[in-house]
N, C-alpha and C positions, 0 to 999 in steps of 0.2 A: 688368448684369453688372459685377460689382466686379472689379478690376483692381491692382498693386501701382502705387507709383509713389516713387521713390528721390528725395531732397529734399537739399539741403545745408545744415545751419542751425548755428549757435552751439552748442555743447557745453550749454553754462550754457545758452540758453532753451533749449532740448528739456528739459535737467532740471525747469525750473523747469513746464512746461508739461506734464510728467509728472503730479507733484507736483497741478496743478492738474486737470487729466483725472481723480488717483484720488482726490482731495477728492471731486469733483462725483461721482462714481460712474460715469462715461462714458470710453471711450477716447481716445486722443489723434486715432487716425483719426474718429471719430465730430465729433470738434471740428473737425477740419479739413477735415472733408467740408463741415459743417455753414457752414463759412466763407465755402469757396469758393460753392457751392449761395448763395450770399446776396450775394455777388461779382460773381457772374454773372448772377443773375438783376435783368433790367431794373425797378426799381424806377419807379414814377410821379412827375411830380413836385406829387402832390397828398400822399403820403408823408414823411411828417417823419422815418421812421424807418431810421438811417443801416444801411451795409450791415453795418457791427462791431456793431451793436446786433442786428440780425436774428439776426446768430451765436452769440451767445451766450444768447438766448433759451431757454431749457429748461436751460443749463448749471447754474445752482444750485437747488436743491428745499431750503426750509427744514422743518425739523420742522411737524407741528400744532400744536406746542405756543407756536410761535417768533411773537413779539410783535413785529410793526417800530414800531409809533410805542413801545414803551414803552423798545426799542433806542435807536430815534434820537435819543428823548428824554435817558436815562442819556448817550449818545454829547455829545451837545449841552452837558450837562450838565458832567461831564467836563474837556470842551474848554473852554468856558469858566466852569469852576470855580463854578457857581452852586450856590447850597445848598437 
Protein backbone atom coordinates (compact mmCIF):
# COMPACT_ATOMS: atom_id res chain seq x y z
CA UNK A 1 0.00 0.00 0.00
CA UNK A 2 1.48 3.30 -1.02
CA UNK A 3 0.92 6.00 1.41
CA UNK A 4 1.80 10.07 1.23
CA UNK A 5 4.53 11.17 3.30
CA UNK A 6 5.32 15.32 3.79
CA UNK A 7 9.25 15.97 3.83
CA UNK A 8 11.07 19.38 4.53
CA UNK A 9 13.87 19.90 2.16
CA UNK A 10 15.75 23.08 0.57
CA UNK A 11 13.74 24.90 -2.03
CA UNK A 12 16.80 24.86 -4.44
CA UNK A 13 17.37 20.78 -4.03
CA UNK A 14 13.83 19.69 -4.65
CA UNK A 15 14.12 22.13 -7.85
CA UNK A 16 17.23 20.86 -8.82
CA UNK A 17 16.01 17.17 -8.10
CA UNK A 18 12.91 17.87 -10.23
CA UNK A 19 14.96 18.83 -12.93
CA UNK A 20 16.79 15.61 -12.51
CA UNK A 21 13.60 13.03 -11.95
CA UNK A 22 12.27 14.50 -15.50
CA UNK A 23 15.72 14.18 -17.44
CA UNK A 24 15.66 10.53 -16.27
CA UNK A 25 11.98 10.00 -17.31
CA UNK A 26 11.11 8.77 -13.64
CA UNK A 27 9.29 10.78 -10.67
CA UNK A 28 10.83 12.35 -7.78
CA UNK A 29 8.74 9.75 -5.68
CA UNK A 30 10.06 6.86 -7.70
CA UNK A 31 13.84 8.25 -6.79
CA UNK A 32 13.19 8.46 -3.39
CA UNK A 33 11.35 5.35 -2.80
CA UNK A 34 14.00 3.83 -4.69
CA UNK A 35 16.58 5.56 -2.06
CA UNK A 36 15.20 4.68 0.82
CA UNK A 37 14.19 0.86 -0.38
CA UNK A 38 18.39 0.79 -0.68
CA UNK A 39 18.81 2.53 2.81
CA UNK A 40 17.14 0.08 4.51
CA UNK A 41 17.74 -2.69 3.00
CA UNK A 42 20.64 -4.76 4.96
CA UNK A 43 23.32 -4.87 2.66
CA UNK A 44 26.17 -7.81 3.18
CA UNK A 45 29.41 -7.21 3.79
CA UNK A 46 30.61 -9.27 0.93
CA UNK A 47 28.91 -6.19 -1.37
CA UNK A 48 30.96 -3.39 -2.57
CA UNK A 49 28.01 -1.83 -3.62
CA UNK A 50 27.27 1.47 -1.43
CA UNK A 51 23.63 2.23 -0.59
CA UNK A 52 23.67 5.69 -2.99
CA UNK A 53 24.85 3.57 -5.78
CA UNK A 54 21.91 0.83 -5.37
CA UNK A 55 19.65 4.11 -5.66
CA UNK A 56 20.35 5.28 -8.51
CA UNK A 57 20.68 2.17 -10.38
CA UNK A 58 18.03 2.35 -13.32
CA UNK A 59 17.92 6.29 -12.98
CA UNK A 60 19.63 6.98 -16.33
CA UNK A 61 18.84 4.87 -19.69
CA UNK A 62 21.11 6.03 -22.55
CA UNK A 63 20.06 6.00 -26.10
CA UNK A 64 21.02 2.75 -28.41
CA UNK A 65 22.82 4.75 -30.04
CA UNK A 66 25.02 6.23 -27.06
CA UNK A 67 28.82 5.18 -27.24
CA UNK A 68 30.46 5.36 -23.58
CA UNK A 69 34.12 4.72 -24.36
CA UNK A 70 33.92 6.88 -27.61
CA UNK A 71 32.24 9.66 -24.89
CA UNK A 72 34.83 9.03 -22.44
CA UNK A 73 37.36 9.04 -24.71
CA UNK A 74 36.23 12.77 -26.55
CA UNK A 75 35.62 13.57 -22.53
CA UNK A 76 39.46 12.68 -21.78
CA UNK A 77 40.27 14.14 -24.80
CA UNK A 78 38.96 17.49 -24.16
CA UNK A 79 40.10 17.60 -20.69
CA UNK A 80 43.33 17.21 -21.45
CA UNK A 81 43.64 18.83 -24.58
CA UNK A 82 45.13 15.99 -26.68
CA UNK A 83 44.89 16.02 -30.32
Amino acid sequence: MKTKLTLTIEESLITEAKLFAKKNGRSLSEIVEAYLQALTKKVSNASRTSSITSALIGSFSAPDSFEYKTEITKYLSEKYQVS
